[in-house]
N, C-alpha and C positions, 0 to 999 in steps of 0.2 A: 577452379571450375569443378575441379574432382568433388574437392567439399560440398560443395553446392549438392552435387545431383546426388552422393551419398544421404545430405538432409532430407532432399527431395524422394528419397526411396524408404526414408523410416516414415516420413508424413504416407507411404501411399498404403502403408497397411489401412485393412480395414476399421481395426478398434481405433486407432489416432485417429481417421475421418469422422468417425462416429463423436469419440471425446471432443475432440473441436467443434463439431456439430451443436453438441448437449452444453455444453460448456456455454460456449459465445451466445445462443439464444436463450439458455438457461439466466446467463448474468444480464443480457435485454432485461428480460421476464424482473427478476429479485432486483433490480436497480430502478424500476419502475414501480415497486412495493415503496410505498414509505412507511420508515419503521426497520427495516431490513438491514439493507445493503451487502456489499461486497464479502466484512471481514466474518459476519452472523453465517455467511452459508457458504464459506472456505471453512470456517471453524467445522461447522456440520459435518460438510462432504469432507475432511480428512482423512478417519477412521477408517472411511472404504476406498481411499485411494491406495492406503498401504498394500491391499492385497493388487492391486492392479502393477503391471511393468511402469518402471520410470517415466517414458514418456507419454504414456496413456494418464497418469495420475496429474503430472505436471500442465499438458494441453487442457485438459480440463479443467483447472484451480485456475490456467493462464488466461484461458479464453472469459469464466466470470470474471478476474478480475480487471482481464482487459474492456470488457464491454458491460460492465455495470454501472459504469459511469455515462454512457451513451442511453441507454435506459432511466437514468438518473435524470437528467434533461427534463423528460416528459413531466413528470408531475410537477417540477420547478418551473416550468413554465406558463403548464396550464392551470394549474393552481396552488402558486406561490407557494409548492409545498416540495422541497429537494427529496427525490427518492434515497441520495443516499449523502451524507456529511459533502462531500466533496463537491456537491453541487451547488450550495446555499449560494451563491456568488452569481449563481447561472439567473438566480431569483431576483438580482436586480435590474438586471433589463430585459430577462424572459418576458418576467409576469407582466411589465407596463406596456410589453408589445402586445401581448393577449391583450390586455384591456381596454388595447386602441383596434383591435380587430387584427391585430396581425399575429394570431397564433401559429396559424401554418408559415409563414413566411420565419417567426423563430425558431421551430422546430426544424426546420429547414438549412438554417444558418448553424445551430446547432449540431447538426445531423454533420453536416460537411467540415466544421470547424474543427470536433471531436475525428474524424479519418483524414484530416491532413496532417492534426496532431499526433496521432496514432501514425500513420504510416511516414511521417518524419521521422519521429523516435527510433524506427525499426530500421529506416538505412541508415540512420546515423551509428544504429547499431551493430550492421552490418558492416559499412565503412571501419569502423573503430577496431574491427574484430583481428585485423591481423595487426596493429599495436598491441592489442589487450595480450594476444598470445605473444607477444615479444616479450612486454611488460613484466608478464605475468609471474616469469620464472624469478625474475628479482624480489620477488616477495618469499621472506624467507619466515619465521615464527616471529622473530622480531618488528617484524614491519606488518605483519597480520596482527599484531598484539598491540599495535600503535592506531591501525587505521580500525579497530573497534573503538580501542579509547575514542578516538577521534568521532568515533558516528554516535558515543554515550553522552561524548560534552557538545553534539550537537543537538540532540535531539533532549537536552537542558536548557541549551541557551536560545533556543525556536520557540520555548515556551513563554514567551516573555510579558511579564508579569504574575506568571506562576514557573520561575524557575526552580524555588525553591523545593516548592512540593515535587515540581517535574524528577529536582535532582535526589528526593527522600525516596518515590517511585521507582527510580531507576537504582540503587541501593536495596529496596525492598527485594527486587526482582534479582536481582546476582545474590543475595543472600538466599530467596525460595531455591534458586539452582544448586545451592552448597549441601542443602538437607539431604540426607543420604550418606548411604555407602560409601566412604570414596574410593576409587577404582585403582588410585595409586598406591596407597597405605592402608587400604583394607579396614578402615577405623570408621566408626559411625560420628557422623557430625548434625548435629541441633537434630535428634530424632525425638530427643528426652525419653529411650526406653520402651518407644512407642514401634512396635515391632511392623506397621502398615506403613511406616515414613522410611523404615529399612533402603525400601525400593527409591526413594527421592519420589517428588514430584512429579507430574510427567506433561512438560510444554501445552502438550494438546490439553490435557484435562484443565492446565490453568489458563489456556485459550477459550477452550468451550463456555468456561465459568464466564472470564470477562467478559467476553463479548458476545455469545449467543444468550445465556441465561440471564443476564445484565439487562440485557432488550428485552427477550420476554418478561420480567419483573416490570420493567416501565413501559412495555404497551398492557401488561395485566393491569397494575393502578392507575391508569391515567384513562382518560373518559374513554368509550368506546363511539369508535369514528367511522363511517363509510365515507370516504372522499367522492366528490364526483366533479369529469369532467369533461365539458359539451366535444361531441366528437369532431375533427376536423377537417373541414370538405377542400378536394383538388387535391391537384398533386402537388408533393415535397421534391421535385426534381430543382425548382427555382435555386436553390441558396446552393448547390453546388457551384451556378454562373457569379452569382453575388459576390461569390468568398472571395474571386480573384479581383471584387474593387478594392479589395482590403489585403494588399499581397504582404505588406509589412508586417501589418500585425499579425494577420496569423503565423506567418515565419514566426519573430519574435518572440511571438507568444510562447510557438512550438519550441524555440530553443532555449526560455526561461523553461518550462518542463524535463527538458531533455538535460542539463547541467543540474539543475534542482533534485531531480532522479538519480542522477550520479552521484550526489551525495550523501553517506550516510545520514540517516536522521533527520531529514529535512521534507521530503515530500510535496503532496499534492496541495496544500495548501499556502506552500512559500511560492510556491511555482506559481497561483494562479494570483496572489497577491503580489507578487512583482511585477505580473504581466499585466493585468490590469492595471494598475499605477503607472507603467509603462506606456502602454496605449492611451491613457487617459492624458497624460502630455504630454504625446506628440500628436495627439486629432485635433481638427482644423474646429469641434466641437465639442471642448471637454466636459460644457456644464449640461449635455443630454446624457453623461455616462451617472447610470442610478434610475434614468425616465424613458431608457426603453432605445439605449445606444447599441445598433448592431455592431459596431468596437469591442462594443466591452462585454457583448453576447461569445464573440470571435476569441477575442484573449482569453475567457474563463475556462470554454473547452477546448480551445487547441492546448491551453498550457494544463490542463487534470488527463487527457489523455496523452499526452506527449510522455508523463511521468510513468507509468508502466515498463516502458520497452526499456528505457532509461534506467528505471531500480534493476533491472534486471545487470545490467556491467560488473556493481562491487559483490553480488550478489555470483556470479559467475567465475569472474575473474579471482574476487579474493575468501568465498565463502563468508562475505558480511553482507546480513539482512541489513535494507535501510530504513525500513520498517514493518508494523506488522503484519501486513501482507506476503512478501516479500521473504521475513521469518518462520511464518507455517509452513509455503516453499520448503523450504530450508530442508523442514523434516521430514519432508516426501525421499530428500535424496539421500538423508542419514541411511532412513529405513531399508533403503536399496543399494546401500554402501556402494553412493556414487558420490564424491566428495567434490564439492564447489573448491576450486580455487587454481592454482597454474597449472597442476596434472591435470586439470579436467580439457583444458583447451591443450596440452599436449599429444595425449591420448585418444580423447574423444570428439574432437574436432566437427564430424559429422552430428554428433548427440545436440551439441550446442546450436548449430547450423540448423537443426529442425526445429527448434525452441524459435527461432529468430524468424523463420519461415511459417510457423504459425502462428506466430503476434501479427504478420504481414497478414497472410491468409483469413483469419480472425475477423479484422478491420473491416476486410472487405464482406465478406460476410452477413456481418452486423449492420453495415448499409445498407447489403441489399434488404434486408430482415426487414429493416427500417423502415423502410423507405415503402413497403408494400403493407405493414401490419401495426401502423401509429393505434387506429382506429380501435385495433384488437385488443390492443395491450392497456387503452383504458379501462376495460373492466377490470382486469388488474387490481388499477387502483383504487376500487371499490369492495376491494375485501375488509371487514370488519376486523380493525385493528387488536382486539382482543381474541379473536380466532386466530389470527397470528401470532399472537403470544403463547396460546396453550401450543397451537403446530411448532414453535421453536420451542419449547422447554420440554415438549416429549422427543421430538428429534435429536435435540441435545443431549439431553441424559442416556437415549438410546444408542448413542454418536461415545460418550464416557463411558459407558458402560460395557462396549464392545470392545473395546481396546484391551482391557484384558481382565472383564467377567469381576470385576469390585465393586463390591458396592462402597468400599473406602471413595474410590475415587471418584464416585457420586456423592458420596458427604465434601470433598475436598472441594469439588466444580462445582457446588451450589455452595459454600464460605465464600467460596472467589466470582461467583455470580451477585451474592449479596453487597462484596466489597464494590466489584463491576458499578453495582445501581447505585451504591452511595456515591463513591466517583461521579456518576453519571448527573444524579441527582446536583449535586454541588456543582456540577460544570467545570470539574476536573480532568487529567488528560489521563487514558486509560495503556494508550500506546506506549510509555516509558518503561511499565513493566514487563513487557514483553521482551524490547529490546534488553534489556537487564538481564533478561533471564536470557534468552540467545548470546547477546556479545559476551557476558558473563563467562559462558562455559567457554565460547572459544578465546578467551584471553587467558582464562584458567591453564589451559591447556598448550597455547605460545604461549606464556609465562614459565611454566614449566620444562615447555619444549628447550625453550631460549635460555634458561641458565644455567646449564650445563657449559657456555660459550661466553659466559658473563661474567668478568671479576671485578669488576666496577660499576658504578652507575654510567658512568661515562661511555663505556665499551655497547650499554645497550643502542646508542644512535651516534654509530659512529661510520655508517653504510649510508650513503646520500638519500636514501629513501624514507631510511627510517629518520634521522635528521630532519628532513624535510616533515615528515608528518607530526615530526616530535616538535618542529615550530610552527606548525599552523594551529597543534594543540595551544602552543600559550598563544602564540598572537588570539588564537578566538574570546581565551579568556579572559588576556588581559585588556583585550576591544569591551565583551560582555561588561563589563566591571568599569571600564571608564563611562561607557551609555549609560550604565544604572547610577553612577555619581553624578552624570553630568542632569540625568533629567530625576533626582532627587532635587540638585539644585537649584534646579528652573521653579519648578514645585514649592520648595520654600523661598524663595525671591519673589515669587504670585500671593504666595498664601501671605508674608509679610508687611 
C-alpha cells in the first residue's frame, strides 16, 4: 500500500496532471488524423521531452500512445479509413455497421471495448508487479543479452512472408548502432574518415527520418484528400451495457493483448489477429465476422489496447523495447539516467507505480473525452492531407535539429526519411530497424558485460533462465523453418 500512495503522490504534481491531460487527449486528436498516428508524433514530441523530468516526459509519450489508438476508431469506422496502422482490422466491421446505420452504436462498442482492454492490461500489470520485481533480479547481462536476441528473432519470424528482408532490416539497424566512436576501445568504426559520423547516429534522428519524414513524403506525393464524415446524433453511453453480452471475448481478446505485449517483438497486430480468429470460432455467428460483427468490432480493440500496458513489463522489468514505440520510451530514460531493468523496480518502486497508475488514469480519461466530443473531433478528420505533410516535415526537422544544432543530422533524417518512404512505398516493415538499433546496443553491451564470466559457449546458458530463453530462441527457429518447408510444400504439390 506504501507503494501505491507514493505513486499516487508523484502523479499529484501539477506538471504530471497537466502531461497526462495533453498527452491522452492530444493522442485522441493525432489517432483520429489519418495519415499520422502514434509513432510520427512520439518521434516529434521526443526532442522536448528530454528537457522535461522523467515522469512528465514519459506520461506524455504514455498517454498518446496509450489513446491513439482509441481515436483511431473514429475514422475506421466512419469511413472505412483507419486513423492509425493498428486499426485497419477495426474497418472490417466498423465501417459495415456505419453502412447499416449503426455508426453510433460502433463507436460506442469501440469506445468501451478499447477501456476494458486498456484497463485489463494495467491490473494485470499491476498484479504481475510484485513477481516482476522478484524476477527481476535473476536477470543478469546474460539473460538480458538472450531476451534481446529472443525479441530480434521475433520480430523476424512475425514478419511472415517477408522474413527475409525483415531479418536484412534488423542487421542493417545493429550495424547503424556500431557507426562511431566506440566507448570501450576508443577506435572509430565504419565512420570512413568522415569526421560528422565520429559522434554515431543518434536513435532519435533515425526515428524522426523513418517514421515522421517517411509520412510526410507519402501524404506530400499521394493525392491531396479532405475526408469527411456525417456527424453522429445520441448518445454513445449504449455499448458500455452491450460489451458485457460479449463477456468472453472481450476478456480473451484483452488477454491475447496482454501476453502478445509481453512479448518482445510481437505487438499490436499478432494480438488483434489472434483475437479475432479467436472470436470468430467460437461465435454462435462466424460468417457476419467481415459484415459488420460486433465480435469482431470487440476483439480488434480490446486486444490493440490491451497491448500498451502489456509492452510496458519487458520494457521495465528488463530494459527491452518490444517495439517501436516502446524503444523511443527507452530513450527518455537513457537521457535521465534512469535505467530500465531489476534496479529499477528495486530502487524505484514508487517511479514504476505511477507509470502504471497513469495508463489506469489515462483510460479513463479518454472515455470520458470520448464519449462527450466524437462529434468534435470529426473536423479533425478533414484536415487536407498535404497540409499535414508540410506541418510533419517542418516539425520534424525542427524536432532533428534541436537535439543538438546539426545540420549533419538533418542530411542523416532526411536519407532515413527517404529510405522510410521506399520501405513504405514497397509495403515493407519499417519497425525492424529500430529494434536493431535499440537491442543491438544493449546486447553489445551484456555481450561485453558477460564475458568476462564466460570460458565456454556452454557456460553462457548454464543459469535456468538463460537456458530457458536460449531454448525458446531455437525451438522459434526451428518451428519458423519447419512452417516455411512445410507450406513451400503445399505450394508445389498445388502448383504440380
Amino acid at each position: 500500500m506504501d507503494v501505491l500512495f507514493d505513486g499516487l503522490s508523484i502523479l499529484a504534481r501539477w506538471d504530471v496532471v497537466a502531461a497526462l491531460l495533453i498527452g491522452s487527449v492530444g493522442g485522441v486528436i493525432i489517432g483520429a488524423i489519418p495519415g499520422v498516428g502514434a509513432a510520427v508524433a512520439i518521434a516529434i514530441l521526443l526532442p522536448a521531452t528530454f528537457s522535461f523530468d522523467p515522469i512528465v516526459g514519459l506520461t506524455v509519450l504514455l498517454g498518446i500512445y496509450g489513446s491513439s489508438m482509441y481515436g483511431g476508431s473514429i475514422p475506421a469506422i466512419l469511413i472505412n479509413t483507419p486513423g492509425t496502422a493498428v486499426n485497419a482490422l477495426t474497418t472490417y466491421d466498423g465501417y459495415p455497421m456505419t453502412r447499416r446505420g449503426e455508426g453510433r452504436r460502433a463507436l460506442s462498442l469501440a469506445y468501451s471495448a478499447s477501456f476494458f482492454g486498456g484497463i485489463f492490461s494495467v491490473l494485470c500489470l499491476i498484479v504481475l508487479s510484485p513477481l516482476l520485481a522478484a524476477i527481476a533480479p535473476h536477470f543478469g547481462s546474460r539473460e538480458i543479452f538472450l531476451a534481446a536476441l529472443l525479441g530480434l528473432v521475433l520480430a523476424v519470424v512475425v514478419h511472415r512472408g517477408q522474413t527475409v528482408i525483415a531479418a536484412f532490416l534488423v542487421f542493417f539497424g545493429i550495424f547503424i548502432n556500431t557507426i562511431g566512436l566506440h566507448t570501450a576501445t576508443l577506435t572509430r568504426r565504419f565512420t570512413f574518415e568522415l569526421n560528422f559520423l565520429a559522434s554515431g547516429i543518434d536513435l532519435i534522428v533515425v526515428v524522426l527520418g523513418l517514421f515522421a519524414l517517411s509520412q510526410a513524403f507519402v501524404l506530400l506525393v499521394a493525392r491531396d484528400d479532405s475526408p469527411k464524415a456525417a456527424p453522429v446524433s445520441g448518445g454513445l453511453f449504449q455499448g458500455l451495457g452491450e460489451l458485457f453480452k460479449f463477456p468472453g471475448t472481450a476478456s480473451a481478446s484483452s488477454g491475447f493483448g496482454v501476453v502478445m505485449g509481453m512479448i518482445p517483438g510481437v505487438g499490436e497486430f499478432m494480438a488483434q489477429f489472434l483475437s479475432y480468429t479467436f472470436a470468430q470460432r467460437r461465435s454462435k455467428t462466424p460468417e457476419k465476422f467481415g459484415d459488420g460483427a460486433p465480435e469482431g468490432l470487440i476483439a480488434s480493440e480490446a486486444a490493440n489496447n490491451a497491448v500498451p500496458g502489456a509492452a510496458m513489463i519487458p520494457l521495465l522489468a528488463l530494459g527491452v523495447p518490444g517495439e517501436a514505440l516502446t524503444a523511443m520510451m527507452l530513450s527518455v530514460f537513457y537521457v535521465h539516467n534512469v535505467v530500465p531493468g531489476p534496479q529499477l523496480f528495486q530502487n524505484q518502486m514508487d517511479f514504476v507505480m505511477a507509470l502504471y497508475l497513469a495508463l489506469l488514469i489515462l483510460n479513463v480519461m479518454v472515455l470520458i473525452f470520448l464519449l462527450f466530443s466524437t462529434n468534435t473531433l470529426l473536423q479533425v478528420i478533414r484536415i487536407p492531407t498535404r497540409f499535414l505533410g508540410v506541418m510533419i516535415l517542418t516539425l520534424a526537422f525542427v524536432g532533428v535539429y534541436s537535439l543538438r544544432n546539426s545540420v549533419w543530422d538533418c542530411a542523416i533524417a532526411a536519407v532515413f526519411g527517404f529510405i522510410g518512404f521506399v520501405l513504405k512505398r514497397l509495403q515493407l516493415p519499417i519497425v525492424p530497424i529500430i529494434l536493431g538499433m535499440v537491442l543491438g546496443r544493449i546486447m553489445e553491451v551484456k555481450l561485453r558485460a558477460s564475458m568476462a564470466r564466460v570460458k565456454t559457449p556452454l557456460d553462457f546458458i548454464d543459469r535456468p533462465i538463460a537456458f530457458i530463453l536460449f531454448c525458446a530462441i531455437v525451438i522459434i527457429i526451428v518451428m519458423h523453418i519447419r512452417t516455411q518447408l512445410k507450406s513451400r510444400k503445399t505450394e508445389t504439390n498445388q502448383n504440380a
